[in-house]
C-alpha positions in Angstrom: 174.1 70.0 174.0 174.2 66.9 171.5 175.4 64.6 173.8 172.9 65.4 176.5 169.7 65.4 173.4 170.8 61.8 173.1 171.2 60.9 176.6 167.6 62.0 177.2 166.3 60.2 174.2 167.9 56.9 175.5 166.3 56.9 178.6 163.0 57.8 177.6 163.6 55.0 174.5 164.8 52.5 177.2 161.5 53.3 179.4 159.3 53.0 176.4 160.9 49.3 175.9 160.7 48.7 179.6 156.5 49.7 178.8 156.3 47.5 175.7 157.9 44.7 177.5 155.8 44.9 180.8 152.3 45.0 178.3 153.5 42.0 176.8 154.1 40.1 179.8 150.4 41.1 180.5 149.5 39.8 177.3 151.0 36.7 178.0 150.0 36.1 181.3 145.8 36.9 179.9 146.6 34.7 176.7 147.6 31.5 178.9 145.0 32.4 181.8 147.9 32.8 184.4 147.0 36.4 185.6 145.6 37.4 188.9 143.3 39.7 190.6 141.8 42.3 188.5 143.8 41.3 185.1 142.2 38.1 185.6 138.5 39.7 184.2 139.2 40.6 180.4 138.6 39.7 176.9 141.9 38.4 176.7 141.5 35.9 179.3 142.4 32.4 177.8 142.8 33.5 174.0 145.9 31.7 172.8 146.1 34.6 170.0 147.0 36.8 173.0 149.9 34.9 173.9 151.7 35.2 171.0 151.0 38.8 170.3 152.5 39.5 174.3 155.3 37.2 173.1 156.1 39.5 169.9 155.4 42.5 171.9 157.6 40.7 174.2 160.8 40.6 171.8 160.1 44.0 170.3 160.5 45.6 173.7 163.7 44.0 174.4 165.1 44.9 171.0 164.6 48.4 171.6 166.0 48.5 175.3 169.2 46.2 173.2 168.7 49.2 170.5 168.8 52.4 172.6 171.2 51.5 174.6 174.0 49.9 172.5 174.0 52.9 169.9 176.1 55.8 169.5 
């Protein structure tokens, strides 16, 4: 029963990171003014400051794809 409890948990903490990484590649692509169709009409569009808060979002999504799936 253990082994399957954490199993589950590292697939559902492996598609949150997959999530985190996905909205900071939007981020990224607003802050610079690279995205496309209907990401291309918001606030973010442009803002440097947006860049580099996809870019941390970025590397905190990898982390804890690295994290869930490297631990006992």
């Amino acid at each position: 029963m253990r082994r399957m409890f954490n199993v589950v948990m590292r697939v559902i903490s492996s598609l949150i990171g997959v999530l985190i990484v996905l909205m900071g590649g939007i981020w990224i692509l607003q802050g610079l003014n690279l995205a496309w169709g209907s990401l291309s009409r918001s606030f973010m569009q442009g803002d440097q400051h947006w860049a580099f808060y996809g870019a941390i979002m970025l590397i905190v999504g990898v982390c804890e794809i690295v994290w869930s799936n490297t631990r006992q």
